[in-house]
C-alpha positions in Angstrom: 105.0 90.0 110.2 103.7 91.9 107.2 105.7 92.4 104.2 104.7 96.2 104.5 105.9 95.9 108.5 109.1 94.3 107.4 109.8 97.3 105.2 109.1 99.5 107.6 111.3 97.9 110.4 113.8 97.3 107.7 113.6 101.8 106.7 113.8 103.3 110.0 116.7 100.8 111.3 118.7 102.0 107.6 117.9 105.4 107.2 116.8 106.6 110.4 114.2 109.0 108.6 112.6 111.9 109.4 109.5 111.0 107.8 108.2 107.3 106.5 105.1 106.7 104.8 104.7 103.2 103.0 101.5 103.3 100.8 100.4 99.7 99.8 98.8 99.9 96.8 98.6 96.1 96.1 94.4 96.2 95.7 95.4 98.0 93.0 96.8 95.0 91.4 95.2 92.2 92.2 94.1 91.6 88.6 97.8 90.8 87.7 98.7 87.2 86.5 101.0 87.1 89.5 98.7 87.2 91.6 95.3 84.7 89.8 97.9 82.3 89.4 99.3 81.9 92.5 102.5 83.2 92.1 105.3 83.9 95.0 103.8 87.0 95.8 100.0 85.6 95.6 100.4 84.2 99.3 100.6 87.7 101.0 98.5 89.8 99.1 101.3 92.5 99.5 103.0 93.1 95.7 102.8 96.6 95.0 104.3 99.9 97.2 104.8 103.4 97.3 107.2 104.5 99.2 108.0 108.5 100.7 111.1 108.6 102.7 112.7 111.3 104.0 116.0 111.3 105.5 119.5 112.5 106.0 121.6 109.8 104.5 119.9 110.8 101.1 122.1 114.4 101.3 124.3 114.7 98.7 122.8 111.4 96.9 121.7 111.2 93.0 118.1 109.8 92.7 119.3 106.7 91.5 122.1 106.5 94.6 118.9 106.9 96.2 116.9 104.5 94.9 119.7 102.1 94.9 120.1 102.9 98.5 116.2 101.6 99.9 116.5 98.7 97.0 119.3 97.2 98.5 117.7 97.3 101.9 114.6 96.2 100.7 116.4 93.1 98.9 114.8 90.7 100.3 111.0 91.5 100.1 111.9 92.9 96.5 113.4 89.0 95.5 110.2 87.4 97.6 107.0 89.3 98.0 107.2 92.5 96.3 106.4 92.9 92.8 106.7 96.4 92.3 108.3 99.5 94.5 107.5 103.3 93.6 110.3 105.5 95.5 110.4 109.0 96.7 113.4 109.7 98.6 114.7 113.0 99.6 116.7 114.6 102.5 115.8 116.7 105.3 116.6 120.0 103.0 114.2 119.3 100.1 
């Protein structure tokens, strides 16, 4: 499975969210060190996100609750694969 595909799975089965889009920007990025050396993240090509979630369980939630919130279910792929995360997350009435 995809890192991106993991995330995914991993988003709607936490948050339940109205609306998920995961960019992956990691083209971007394939100039980093990281990746020409052959780093961790090197052997999926996948390092760099943007993510746009929209969801109830955000309600009532700082930005950094927020952010805390998809970083903790994103643990893994952040410790493995994923080099770096760009978050917006927002609830149903923003």
């Amino acid at each position: 499975m995809s890192v991106e595909a993991a995330m995914r799975e991993k988003l709607t089965a936490a948050f339940a969210p109205s609306s998920l889009a995961i960019e992956n920007e990691s083209h971007k990025h394939a100039h980093h060190r990281e990746v020409l050396e052959g780093g961790p993240s090197a052997q999926t090509g996948e390092t760099h996100f943007r993510v746009a979630i929209v969801s109830d369980a955000f309600a009532g939630k700082s930005r950094v609750e927020r952010h805390r919130m998809v970083y903790l279910v994103l643990d893994a792929e952040l410790k493995a694969d994923v080099h770096a995360l760009a978050v917006s997350a927002k609830s149903l009435s923003e």
